[in-house]
C-alpha positions in Angstrom: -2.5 224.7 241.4 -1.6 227.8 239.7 2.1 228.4 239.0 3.7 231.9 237.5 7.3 231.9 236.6 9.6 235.2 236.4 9.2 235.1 233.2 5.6 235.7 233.3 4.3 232.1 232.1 1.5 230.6 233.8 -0.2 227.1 234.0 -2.0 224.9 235.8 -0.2 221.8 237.1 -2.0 218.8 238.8 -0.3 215.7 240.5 -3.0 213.0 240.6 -2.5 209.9 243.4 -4.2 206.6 242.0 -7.3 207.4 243.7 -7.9 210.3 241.8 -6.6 213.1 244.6 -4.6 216.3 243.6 -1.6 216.3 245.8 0.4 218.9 244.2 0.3 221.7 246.4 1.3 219.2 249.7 4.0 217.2 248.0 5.5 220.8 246.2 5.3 222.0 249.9 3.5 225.3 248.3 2.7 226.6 251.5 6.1 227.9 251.7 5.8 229.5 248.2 4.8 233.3 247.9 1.9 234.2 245.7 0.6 236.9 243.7 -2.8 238.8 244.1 -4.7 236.4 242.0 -3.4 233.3 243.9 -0.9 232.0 242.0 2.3 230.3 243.6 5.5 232.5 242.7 8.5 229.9 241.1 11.0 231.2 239.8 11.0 228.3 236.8 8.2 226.4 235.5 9.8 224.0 233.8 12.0 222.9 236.7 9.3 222.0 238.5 7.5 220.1 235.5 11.2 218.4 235.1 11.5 217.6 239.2 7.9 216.2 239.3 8.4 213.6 236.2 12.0 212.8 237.1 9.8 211.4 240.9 7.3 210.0 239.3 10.4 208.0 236.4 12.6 207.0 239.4 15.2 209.2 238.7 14.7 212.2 240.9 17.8 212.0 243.6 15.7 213.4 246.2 12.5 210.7 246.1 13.5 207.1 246.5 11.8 205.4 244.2 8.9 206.2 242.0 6.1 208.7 242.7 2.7 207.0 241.8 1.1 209.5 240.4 -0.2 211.3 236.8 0.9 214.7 236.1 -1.3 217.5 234.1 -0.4 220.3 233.0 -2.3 222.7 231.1 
């Protein structure tokens, strides 16, 4: 999925499950995200998300009990 900050940064982030499907956009609930006209989802900070997805898949995000199986890519 394609995520643009406020700042104007953009990048692609991936959330890969063990069988190799990306989940990102259903477990970031990005349906409820606005977008721009090229398709990417609006946030208003990139690396919060980056931060919020690592801390689920560590264990240490309050809101997940505990860990997220899954590899994270960003590029």
């Amino acid at each position: 999925m394609l995520l643009r900050d406020s700042f104007g940064r953009s990048v692609e982030l991936h959330l890969f499950a063990p069988s190799g499907v990306d989940f990102a956009e259903d477990w970031l609930n990005a349906g409820t995200l606005s977008r721009d006209a090229d398709g990417a989802y609006l946030v208003n900070d990139i690396d919060y998300i980056i931060e919020y997805v690592n801390d689920a898949i560590n264990g240490c995000n309050p809101d997940i009990d505990g860990k997220l199986d899954a590899d994270l890519w960003v590029l």
